[in-house]
N, C-alpha and C positions, 0 to 999 in steps of 0.2 A: 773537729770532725771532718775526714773527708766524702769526697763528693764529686761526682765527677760527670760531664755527659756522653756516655760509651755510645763511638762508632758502631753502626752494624753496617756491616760489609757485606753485600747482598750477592749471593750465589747467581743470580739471575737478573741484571741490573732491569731489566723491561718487566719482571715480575714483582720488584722492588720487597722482595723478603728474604728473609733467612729464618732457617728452619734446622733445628742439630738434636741428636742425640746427645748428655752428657750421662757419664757413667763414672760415679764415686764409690772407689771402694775403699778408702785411706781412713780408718778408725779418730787417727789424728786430725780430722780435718769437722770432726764433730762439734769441737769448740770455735771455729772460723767463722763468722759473721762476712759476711759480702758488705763492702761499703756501699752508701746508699749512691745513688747513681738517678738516670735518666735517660731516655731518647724518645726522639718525635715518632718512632713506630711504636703501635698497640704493639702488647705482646699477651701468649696464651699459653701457660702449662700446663704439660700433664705428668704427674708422677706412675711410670711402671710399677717400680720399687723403689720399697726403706720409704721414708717421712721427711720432707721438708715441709720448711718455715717461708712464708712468704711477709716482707711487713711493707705497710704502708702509712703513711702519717696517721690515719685513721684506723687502721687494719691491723689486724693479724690472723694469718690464715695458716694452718695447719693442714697439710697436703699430705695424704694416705695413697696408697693407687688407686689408681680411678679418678681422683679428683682434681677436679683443674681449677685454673685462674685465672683471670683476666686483668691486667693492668693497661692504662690508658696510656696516649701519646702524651710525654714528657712529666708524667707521673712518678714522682719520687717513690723510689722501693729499694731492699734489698732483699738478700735470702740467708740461711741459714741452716745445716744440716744438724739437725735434734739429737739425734742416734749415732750411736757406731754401725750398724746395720749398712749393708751396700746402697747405694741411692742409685736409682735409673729414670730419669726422666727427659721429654720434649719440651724445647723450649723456641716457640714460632714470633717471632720479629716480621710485622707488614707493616705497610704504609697503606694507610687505605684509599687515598686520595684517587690513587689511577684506577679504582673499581670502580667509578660512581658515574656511571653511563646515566642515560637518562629515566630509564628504570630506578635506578635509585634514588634519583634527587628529591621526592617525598621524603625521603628520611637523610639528608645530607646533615641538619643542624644537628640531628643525634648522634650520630657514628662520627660528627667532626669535632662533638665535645664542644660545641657551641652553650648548650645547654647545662648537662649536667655533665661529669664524667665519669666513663665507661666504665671505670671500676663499681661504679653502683648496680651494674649490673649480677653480679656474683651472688646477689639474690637467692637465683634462681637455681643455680649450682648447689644450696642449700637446701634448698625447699623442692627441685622438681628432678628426681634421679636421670629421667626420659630424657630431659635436655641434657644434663651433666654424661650420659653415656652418649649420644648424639657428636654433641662437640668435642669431646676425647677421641672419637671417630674420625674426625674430620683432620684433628691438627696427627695425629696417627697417619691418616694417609695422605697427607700431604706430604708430612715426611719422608713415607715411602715413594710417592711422584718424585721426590726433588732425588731421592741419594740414586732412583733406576736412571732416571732421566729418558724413559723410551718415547719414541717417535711420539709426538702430540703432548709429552707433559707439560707443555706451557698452558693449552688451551684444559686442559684438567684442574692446575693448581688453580687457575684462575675462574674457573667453576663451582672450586671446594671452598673458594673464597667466598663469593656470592652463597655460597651452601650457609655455610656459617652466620652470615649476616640473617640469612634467612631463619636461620635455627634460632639464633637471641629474640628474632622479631615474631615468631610465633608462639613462645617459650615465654613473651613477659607477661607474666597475668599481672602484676601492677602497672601494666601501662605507661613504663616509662620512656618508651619508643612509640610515641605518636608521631601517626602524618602530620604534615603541616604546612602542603601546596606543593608547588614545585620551586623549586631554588636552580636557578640558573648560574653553573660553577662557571661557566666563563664570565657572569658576570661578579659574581663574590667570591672568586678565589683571589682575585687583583684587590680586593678591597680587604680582604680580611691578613692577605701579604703585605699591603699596606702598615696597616694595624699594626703588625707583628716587626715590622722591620723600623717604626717609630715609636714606639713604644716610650725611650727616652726622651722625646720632645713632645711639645704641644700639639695637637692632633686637631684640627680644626674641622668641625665636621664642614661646612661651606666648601673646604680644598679638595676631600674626598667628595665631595656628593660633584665637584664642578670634574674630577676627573675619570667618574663613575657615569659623564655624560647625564645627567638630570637634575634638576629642580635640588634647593634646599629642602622642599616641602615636599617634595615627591621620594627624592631619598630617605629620607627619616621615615617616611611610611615603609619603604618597599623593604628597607632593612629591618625595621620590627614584625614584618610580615613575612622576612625569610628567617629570620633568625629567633623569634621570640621575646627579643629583649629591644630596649632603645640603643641606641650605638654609643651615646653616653656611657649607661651598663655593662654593654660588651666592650668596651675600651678599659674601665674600670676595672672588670672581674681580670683582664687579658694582663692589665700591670700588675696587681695583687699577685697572679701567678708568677708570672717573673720574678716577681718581690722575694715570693718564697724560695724559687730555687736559689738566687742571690744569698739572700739568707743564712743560705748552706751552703755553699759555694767558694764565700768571698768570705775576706774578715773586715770588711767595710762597717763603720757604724751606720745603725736604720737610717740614720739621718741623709748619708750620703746615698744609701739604696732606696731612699725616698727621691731623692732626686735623680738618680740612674732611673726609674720608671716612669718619670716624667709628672711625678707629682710634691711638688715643693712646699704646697701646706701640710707641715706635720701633722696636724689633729686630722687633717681631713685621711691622710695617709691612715693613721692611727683606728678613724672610726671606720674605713671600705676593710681593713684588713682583720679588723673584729667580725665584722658584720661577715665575712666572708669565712672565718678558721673560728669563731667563738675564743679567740682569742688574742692577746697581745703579738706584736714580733718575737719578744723577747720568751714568753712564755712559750711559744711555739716551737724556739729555737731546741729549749731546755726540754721538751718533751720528747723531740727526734732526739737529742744524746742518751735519754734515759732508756730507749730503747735499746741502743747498740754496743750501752756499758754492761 
């Protein structure tokens, strides 16, 4: 199965998004599955016209006009066109990172997928129309900001951006966008880059917390206090992820993609990646193929 992690090439390098129109009119192109793919920008559609498929290891999402989607940073998905029917749809690639002034930092461990991810949001796209035409609004004129480009559209997209953030966080009635203090990105973006860039090696939290400037016992607090979880946890959930795109990625046996994440006991490997997908590696593998045959 391929898989791949697709460049987004950003229209606006300081706005860090990309934002297009795509328009299918090719009846032939109705039986083409999209291979499943990935990148570290959220991304948001909306279908004008015709019907797409959205899938996610978990998901399947059946897109009508009007209705949108949300998939997370580094969130395995593909797409699929259902119909011979023309397809018109927006499809918006950000990075959210450079929005999160200090207004935001309340909500940074949400919007950074620290917690849960972002695709659980789509909720509400179900159950609440007000939101679902709200944010088709948004990623609608964003697109028309970016293709006029007139005097001031930087300071607009990046408005519609904070709009949108705002629109998910008044729109959750399940509550799954709680405050949760303020989080200081200059001080956890260096540590969570950290994280992300050892993955493959032992991670010792004493070498992070000495180069994070604090205490062992003062670190372990102030990270489960920014984050919600222990750093044990979030190192854990962080290789498991990787594990998975691996997975699909490589043809490495688990054995060697246990050790590529930096976890060399296999049961223990076996029981965080149960606990985490309700299932095997192997079994997991076998369910993404059954999707895409």
């Amino acid at each position: 199965m391929e898989t791949f992690k697709e460049p987004i090439y950003y229209q606006n390098e300081h706005l860090c998004m990309k934002v297009w129109q795509f328009t299918n009119t090719n009846p032939k192109s109705q039986q083409l599955a999209q291979q499943w793919h990935y990148h570290k920008e959220v991304e948001l559609i909306i279908v004008q016209e015709g019907k797409l498929d959205i899938r996610t290891p978990d998901n399947l999402y059946h897109l009508s006009p009007g209705e949108v989607v949300l998939i997370g940073s580094n969130q395995l998905h593909h797409s699929h066109k259902p119909e011979d029917d023309p397809l018109v749809y927006i499809v918006l690639h950000v990075d959210l990172q450079p929005y999160f002034d200090p207004a935001m930092m309340m909500y940074y461990r949400h919007f950074s997928e620290m917690v849960r991810p972002l695709e659980d949001l789509n909720y509400m796209f179900l159950e609440n129309e007000r939101a679902k035409q709200e944010i088709g609004r948004i990623i609608v004129d964003i697109h028309a900001e970016m293709m006029d480009k007139t005097k001031g559209y930087e300071i607009a997209m990046s408005m519609h951006i904070k709009h949108l953030l705002l629109t998910l966080l008044r729109h959750d009635r399940r509550e799954l966008l709680q405050p949760f203090g303020f989080v200081d990105a200059a001080v956890m973006r260096p540590i969570l880059d950290y994280v992300e860039a050892h993955l493959g090696e032992k991670i010792e939290m004493e070498e992070v917390s000495r180069s994070a400037g604090m205490s062992y016992t003062y670190f372990s607090k102030f990270f489960k206090k920014c984050v919600g979880v222990s750093f044990t946890d979030y190192v854990n959930r962080q290789r498991i992820r990787k594990a998975e795109q691996l997975l699909i990625t490589k043809t490495d046996i688990v054995t060697d993609i246990a050790v590529a994440v930096g976890i060399e006991n296999m049961a223990h490997f076996y029981e965080l990646f149960k606990r985490y997908n309700g299932c095997t590696p192997k079994e997991y593998v076998r369910k993404l193929l059954r999707v895409v045959q």
